[in-house]
C-alpha positions as CSV (number, residue, x, y, z in Angstrom):
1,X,91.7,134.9,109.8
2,X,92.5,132.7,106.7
3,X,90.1,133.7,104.0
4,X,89.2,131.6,101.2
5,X,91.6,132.0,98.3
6,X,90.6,134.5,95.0
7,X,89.5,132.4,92.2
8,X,93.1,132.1,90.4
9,X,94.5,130.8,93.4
10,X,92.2,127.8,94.0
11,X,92.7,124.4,92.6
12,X,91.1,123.2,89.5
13,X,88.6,120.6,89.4
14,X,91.4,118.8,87.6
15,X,93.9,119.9,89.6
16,X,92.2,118.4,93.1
17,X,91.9,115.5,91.3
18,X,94.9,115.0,91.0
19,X,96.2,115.7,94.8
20,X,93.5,113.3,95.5
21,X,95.0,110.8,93.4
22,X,98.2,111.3,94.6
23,X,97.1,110.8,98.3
24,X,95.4,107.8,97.6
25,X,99.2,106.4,96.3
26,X,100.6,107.6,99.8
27,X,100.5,105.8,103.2
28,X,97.1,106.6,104.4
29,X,96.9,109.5,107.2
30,X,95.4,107.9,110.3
31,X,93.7,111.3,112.1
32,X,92.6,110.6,115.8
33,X,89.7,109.9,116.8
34,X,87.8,109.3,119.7
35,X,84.4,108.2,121.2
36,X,83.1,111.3,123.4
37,X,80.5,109.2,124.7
38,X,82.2,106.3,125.6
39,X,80.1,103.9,128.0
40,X,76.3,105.6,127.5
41,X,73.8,103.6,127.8
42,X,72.0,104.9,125.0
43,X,72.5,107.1,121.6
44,X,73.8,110.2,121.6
45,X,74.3,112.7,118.4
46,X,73.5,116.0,117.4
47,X,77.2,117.2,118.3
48,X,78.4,120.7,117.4
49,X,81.9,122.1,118.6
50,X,83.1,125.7,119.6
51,X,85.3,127.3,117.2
52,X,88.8,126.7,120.0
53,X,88.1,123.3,118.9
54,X,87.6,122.7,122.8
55,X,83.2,122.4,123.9
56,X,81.5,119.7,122.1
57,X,77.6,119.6,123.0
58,X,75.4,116.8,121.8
59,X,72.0,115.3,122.8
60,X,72.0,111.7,124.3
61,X,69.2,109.6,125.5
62,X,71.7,107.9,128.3
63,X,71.1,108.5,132.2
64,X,74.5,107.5,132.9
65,X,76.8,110.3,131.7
66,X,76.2,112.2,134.6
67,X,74.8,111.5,138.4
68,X,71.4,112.1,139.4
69,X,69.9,111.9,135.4
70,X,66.4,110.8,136.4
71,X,64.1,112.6,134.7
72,X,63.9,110.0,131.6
73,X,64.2,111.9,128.9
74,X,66.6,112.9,126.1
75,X,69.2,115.4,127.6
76,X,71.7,118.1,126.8
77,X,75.4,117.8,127.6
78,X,78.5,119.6,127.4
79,X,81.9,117.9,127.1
80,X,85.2,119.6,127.4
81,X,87.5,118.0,125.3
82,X,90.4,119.3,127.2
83,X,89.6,117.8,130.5
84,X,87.1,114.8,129.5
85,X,84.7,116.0,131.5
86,X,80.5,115.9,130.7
87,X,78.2,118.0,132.1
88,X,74.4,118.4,131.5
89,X,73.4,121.6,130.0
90,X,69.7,120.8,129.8
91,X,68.7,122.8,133.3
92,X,66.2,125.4,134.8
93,X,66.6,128.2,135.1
94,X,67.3,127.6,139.0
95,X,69.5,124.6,138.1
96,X,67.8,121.6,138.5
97,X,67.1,118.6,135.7
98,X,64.7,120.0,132.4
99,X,61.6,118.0,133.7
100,X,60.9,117.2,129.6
101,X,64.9,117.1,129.0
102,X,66.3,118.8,125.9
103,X,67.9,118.4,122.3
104,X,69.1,119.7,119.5
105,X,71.7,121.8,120.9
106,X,74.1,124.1,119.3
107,X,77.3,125.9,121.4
108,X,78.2,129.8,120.0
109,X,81.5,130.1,118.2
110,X,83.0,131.1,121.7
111,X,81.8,128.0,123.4
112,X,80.1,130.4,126.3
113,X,76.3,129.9,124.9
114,X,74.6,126.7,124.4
115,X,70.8,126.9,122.3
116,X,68.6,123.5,122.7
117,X,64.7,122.7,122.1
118,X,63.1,122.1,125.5
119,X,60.1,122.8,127.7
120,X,59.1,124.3,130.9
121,X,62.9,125.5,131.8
122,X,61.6,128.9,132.8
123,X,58.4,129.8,134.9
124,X,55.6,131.0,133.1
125,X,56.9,129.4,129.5
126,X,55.3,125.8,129.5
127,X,55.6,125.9,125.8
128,X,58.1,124.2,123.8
129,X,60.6,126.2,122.2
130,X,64.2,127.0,122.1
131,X,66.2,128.3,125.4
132,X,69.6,130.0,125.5
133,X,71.7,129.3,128.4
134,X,75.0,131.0,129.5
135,X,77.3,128.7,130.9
136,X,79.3,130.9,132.4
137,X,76.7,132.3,134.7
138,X,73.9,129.5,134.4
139,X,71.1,132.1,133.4
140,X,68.9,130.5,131.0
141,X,66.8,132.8,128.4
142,X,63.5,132.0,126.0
143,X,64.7,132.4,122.6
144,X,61.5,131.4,120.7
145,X,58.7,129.0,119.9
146,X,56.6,127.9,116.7
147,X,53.9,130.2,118.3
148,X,55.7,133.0,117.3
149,X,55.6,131.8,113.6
150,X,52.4,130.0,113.2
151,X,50.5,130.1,116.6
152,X,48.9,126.8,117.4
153,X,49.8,125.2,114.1
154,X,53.6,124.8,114.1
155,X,56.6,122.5,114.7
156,X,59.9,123.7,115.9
157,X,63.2,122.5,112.9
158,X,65.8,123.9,113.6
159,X,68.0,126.4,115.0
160,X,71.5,128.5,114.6
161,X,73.6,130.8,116.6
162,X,76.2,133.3,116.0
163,X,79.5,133.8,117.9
164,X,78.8,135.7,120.9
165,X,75.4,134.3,121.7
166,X,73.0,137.3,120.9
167,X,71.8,136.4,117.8
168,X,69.9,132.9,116.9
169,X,67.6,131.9,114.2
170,X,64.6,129.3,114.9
171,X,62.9,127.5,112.2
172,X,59.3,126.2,112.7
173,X,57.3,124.2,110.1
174,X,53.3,124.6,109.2
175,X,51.5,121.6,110.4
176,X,47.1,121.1,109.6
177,X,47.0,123.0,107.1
178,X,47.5,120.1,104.2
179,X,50.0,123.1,102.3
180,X,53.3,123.0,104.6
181,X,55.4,126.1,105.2
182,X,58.5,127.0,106.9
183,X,59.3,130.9,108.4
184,X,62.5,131.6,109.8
185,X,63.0,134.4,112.8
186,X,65.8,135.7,114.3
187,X,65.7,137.1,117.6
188,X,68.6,139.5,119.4
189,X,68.4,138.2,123.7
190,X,70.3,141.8,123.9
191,X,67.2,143.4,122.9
192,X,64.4,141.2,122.7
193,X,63.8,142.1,119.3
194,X,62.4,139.3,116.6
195,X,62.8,139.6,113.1
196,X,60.5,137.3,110.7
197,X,61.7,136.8,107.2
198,X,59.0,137.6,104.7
199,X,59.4,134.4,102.8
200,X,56.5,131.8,103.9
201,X,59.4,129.1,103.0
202,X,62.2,130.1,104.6
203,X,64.0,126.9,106.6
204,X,67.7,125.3,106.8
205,X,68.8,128.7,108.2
206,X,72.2,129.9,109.5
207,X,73.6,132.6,110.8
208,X,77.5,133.9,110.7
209,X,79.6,134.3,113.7
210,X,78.7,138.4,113.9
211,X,74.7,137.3,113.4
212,X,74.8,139.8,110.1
213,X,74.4,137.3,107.5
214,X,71.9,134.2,107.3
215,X,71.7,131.6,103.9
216,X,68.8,129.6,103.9
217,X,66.8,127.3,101.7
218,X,63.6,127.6,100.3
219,X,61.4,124.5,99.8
220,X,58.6,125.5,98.0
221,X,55.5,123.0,97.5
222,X,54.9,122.3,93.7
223,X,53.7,123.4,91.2
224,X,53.2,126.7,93.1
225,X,56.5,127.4,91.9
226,X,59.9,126.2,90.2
227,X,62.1,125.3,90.8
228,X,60.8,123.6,94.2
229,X,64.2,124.4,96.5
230,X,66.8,127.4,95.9
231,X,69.3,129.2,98.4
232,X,70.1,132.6,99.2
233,X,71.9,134.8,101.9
234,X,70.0,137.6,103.6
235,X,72.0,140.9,105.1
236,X,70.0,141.1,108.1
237,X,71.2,145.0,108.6
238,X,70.5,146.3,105.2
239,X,67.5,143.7,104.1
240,X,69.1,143.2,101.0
241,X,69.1,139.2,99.8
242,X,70.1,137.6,97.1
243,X,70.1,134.0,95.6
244,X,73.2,131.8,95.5
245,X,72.9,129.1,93.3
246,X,73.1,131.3,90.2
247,X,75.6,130.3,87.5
248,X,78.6,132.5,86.7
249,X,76.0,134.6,83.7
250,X,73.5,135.5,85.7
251,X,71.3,132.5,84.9
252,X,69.3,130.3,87.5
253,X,69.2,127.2,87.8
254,X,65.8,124.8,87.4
255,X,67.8,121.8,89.8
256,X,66.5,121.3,93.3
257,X,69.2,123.2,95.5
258,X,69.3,123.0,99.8
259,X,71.6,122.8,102.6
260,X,72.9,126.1,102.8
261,X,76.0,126.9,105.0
262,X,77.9,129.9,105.2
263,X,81.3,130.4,107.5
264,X,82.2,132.2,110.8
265,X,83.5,135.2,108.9
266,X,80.7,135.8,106.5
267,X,83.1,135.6,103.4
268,X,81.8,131.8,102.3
269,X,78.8,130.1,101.5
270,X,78.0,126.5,100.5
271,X,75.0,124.5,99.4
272,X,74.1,121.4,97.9
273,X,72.3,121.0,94.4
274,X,71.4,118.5,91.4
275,X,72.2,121.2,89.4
276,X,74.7,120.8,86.2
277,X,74.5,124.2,84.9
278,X,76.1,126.3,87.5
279,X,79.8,125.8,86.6
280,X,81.2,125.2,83.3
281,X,82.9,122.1,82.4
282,X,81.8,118.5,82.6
283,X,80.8,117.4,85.8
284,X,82.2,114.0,87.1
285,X,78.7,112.9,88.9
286,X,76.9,113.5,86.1
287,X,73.3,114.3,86.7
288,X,74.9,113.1,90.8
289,X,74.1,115.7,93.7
290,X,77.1,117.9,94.2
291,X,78.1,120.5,96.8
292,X,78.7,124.1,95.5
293,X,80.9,126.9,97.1
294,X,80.5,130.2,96.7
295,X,82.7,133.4,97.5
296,X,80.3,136.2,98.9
297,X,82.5,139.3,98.1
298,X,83.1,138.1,94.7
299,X,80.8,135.8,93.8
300,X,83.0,133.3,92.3
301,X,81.6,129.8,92.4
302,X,82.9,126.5,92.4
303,X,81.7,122.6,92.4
304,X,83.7,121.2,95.4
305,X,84.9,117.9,93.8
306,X,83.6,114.6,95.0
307,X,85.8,111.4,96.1
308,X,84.3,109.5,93.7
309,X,82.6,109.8,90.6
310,X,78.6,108.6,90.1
311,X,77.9,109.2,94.1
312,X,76.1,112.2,95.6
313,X,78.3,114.9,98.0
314,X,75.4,116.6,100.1
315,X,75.0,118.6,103.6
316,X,78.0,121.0,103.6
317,X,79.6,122.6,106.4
318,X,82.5,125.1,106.5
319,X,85.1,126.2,108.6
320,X,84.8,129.4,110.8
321,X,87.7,130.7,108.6
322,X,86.2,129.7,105.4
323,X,89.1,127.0,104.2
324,X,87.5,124.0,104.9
325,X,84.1,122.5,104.0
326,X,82.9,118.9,105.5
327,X,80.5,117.2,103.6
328,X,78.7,113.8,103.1
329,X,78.8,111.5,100.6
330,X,76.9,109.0,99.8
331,X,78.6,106.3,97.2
332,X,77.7,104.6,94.2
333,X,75.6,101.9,95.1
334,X,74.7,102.4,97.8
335,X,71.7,103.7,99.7
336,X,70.7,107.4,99.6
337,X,71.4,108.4,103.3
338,X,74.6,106.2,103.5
339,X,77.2,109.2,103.9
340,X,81.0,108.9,104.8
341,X,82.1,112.2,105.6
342,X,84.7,114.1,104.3
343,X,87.0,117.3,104.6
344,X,88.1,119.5,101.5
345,X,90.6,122.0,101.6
346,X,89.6,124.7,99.2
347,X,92.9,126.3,99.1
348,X,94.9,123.1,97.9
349,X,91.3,120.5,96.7
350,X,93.1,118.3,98.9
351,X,89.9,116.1,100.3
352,X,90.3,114.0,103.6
353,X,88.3,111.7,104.8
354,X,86.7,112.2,108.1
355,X,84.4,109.4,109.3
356,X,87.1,106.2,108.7
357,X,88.3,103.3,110.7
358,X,91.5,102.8,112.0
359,X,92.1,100.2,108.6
360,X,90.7,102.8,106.7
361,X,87.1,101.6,106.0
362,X,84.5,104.8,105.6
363,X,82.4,104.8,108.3
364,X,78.6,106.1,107.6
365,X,77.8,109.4,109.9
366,X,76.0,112.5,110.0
367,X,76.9,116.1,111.4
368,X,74.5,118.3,113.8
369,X,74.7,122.1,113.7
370,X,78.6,123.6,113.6
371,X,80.4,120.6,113.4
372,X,83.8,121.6,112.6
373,X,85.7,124.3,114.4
374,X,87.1,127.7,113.2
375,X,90.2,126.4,111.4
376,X,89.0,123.4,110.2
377,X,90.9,120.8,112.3
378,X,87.9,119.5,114.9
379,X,85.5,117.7,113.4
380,X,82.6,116.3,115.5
381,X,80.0,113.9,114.4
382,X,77.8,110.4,115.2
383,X,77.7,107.3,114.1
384,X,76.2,104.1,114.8
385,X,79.7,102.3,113.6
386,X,81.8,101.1,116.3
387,X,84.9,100.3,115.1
388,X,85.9,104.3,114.7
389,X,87.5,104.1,117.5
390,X,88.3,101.5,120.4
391,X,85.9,100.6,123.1
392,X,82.7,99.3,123.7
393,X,80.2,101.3,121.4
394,X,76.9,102.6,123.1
395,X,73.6,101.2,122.2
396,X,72.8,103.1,119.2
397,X,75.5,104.9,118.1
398,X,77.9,107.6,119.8
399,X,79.3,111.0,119.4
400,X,82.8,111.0,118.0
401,X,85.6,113.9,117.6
402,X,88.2,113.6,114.5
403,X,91.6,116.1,115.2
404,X,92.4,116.3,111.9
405,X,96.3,117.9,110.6
């Protein structure tokens, strides 16, 4: 696998600046794209990709994507990129429709596992939680509910999974209590086995492809303590954990810092932060949000350089491999929320643009859980703008796939 390169080899702030200059005075490069969902009758999104680049899943509220789709709800499907062909993953365990349908899905690194919130899949678990099924042999598995974190007052978040399916964090938040909280467990199907973090605010959690390492966030309600968000990476075989938005000496930041990511391989992590203290030099957002990369063997840190100066780069994503990291950002001027997204190679800083029209307007999307495959050249997302690609958009936006070069 490509590993992310030491800190002498990567390109300086100045440096990507520079190629990014330089591309801008090039013909633009016109990546394809195309609308997965193409012809729904409703929105779809939530789309995450195997790391071949091949499996895209995504939640849609259409009935039309594939026959027989009458149980009116919000459904789980599978597309194979390859092919063109949809499927609905949202199923009992004896095959038929989810009678309360599915979402937020999530597909392992080797496209064989898909993870989505439902209800009533398997007999005797009427509860809602999160369900693994095995699309090779159709078994579906409980994974969790907010029960098992804060029984009878909790809300499921969020969910990740690593490569082979046997590991997958779940997310619930506190609810009636008037103080929210967030705990974060991790369950292996080979074993049944649950482990609960210790930390009451533990949320925004993934996992790396072997299920060893999982960065979080923690959001903790002022004043009870500052600063009110951090990030760190737990080694779920040795316990140990440590906190990654820490500047170069040792010193921690007081900025609001979230959005933690880390890669297929283990060897990358990347968050998002307000913070101007973590790297040395001037930073071109100013006081701006910025995403922050960090190399977990060395701990060599870097600010990922934004496309423009004044906007806000947030909600990072990286490559199995640990090249590439997509991102959004939102521009100057514009409304916080409104992000184009873009690719950044942190070998060369060369940054890409990701959600753009064929005339090469930015296009505003978001990204679901693993949005980009292993090396960095599927990138999968939604957006409610239809000129990305030709057709007839779907009520409400669509679920889109960018082959990048």
């Amino acid at each position: 696998m490509t590993l992310l390169a030491p800190a002498g080899a990567v390109a300086s702030p100045q440096e990507a600046r520079k190629a990014y200059g330089a591309q801008k005075a090039q013909k633009p490069e016109v990546p394809s794209v195309r609308r997965v969902t193409q012809g729904a009758n409703g929105p779809s999104g939530d789309a995450s990709v195997s790391a071949n680049g091949r499996y895209v899943v995504f939640g849609s509220s259409a009935d039309n994507l594939v026959p027989g789709d009458t149980n009116g709800a919000p459904d789980v499907f599978l597309h194979d990129l390859r092919t063109r062909r949809t499927a609905r993953v949202g199923l009992t365990a004896d095959g038929t429709q989810a009678p309360y349908g599915g979402s937020a899905p999530v597909i392992s690194a080797d496209g064989r596992y898909v993870v989505f919130r439902s209800r009533g899949l398997i007999r005797g678990r009427e509860q809602t939680g999160y369900f693994r099924r095995d699309l090779r042999t159709g078994a579906t598995d409980w994974v969790g509910g907010a029960d098992d974190l804060y029984p009878g007052k909790g809300t499921l978040v969020g969910a990740s999974v690593g490569a082979d399916g046997r590991y997958v964090s779940f997310t619930a938040r506190q609810t009636g209590t008037g103080r929210p909280g967030h705990r974060t467990a991790v369950r292996d199907l080979a074993t049944g086995g649950l482990t609960v973090l210790e930390s009451p605010y533990a949320s925004e959690a993934r996992l790396d492809d072997d299920g060893r390492r999982l960065v979080y966030g923690e959001s903790v309600p002022a004043p009870v303590q500052h600063p009110p968000s951090r990030v760190f990476v737990l080694d779920l075989r040795t316990g140990q954990s440590r906190r990654l938005d820490v500047a170069a000496d040792g010193s921690t930041t007081t900025a609001r810092s979230g959005h933690p990511a880390v890669s297929g391989n283990g060897r990358v992590a990347a968050f998002a932060s307000w913070a101007t203290d973590l790297v040395p030099g001037e930073d071109p957002n100013g006081t701006g949000h910025d995403v922050f990369v960090t190399d977990l063997r060395t701990g060599a840190l870097r600010r990922v350089e934004a496309p423009a100066a004044q906007g806000h780069s947030t909600v990072p994503s990286l490559s199995g491999d640990g090249r590439y990291v997509v991102f959004g950002f939102t521009p100057p001027g514009t409304t916080w929320g409104t992000t184009h997204l873009y690719r950044t190679d942190l070998r060369t800083g060369r940054v890409t643009p990701v959600s753009r029209t064929a005339d090469g307007t930015p296009a505003t999307a978001t990204t679901g859980e693993r949005p980009v495959d292993a090396h960095g050249r599927t990138v999968v997302f939604s957006s409610a703008d239809g000129a990305l690609a030709p057709g007839a958009p779907s009520p409400g936006g669509d679920v889109y796939v960018r082959t990048m070069r």
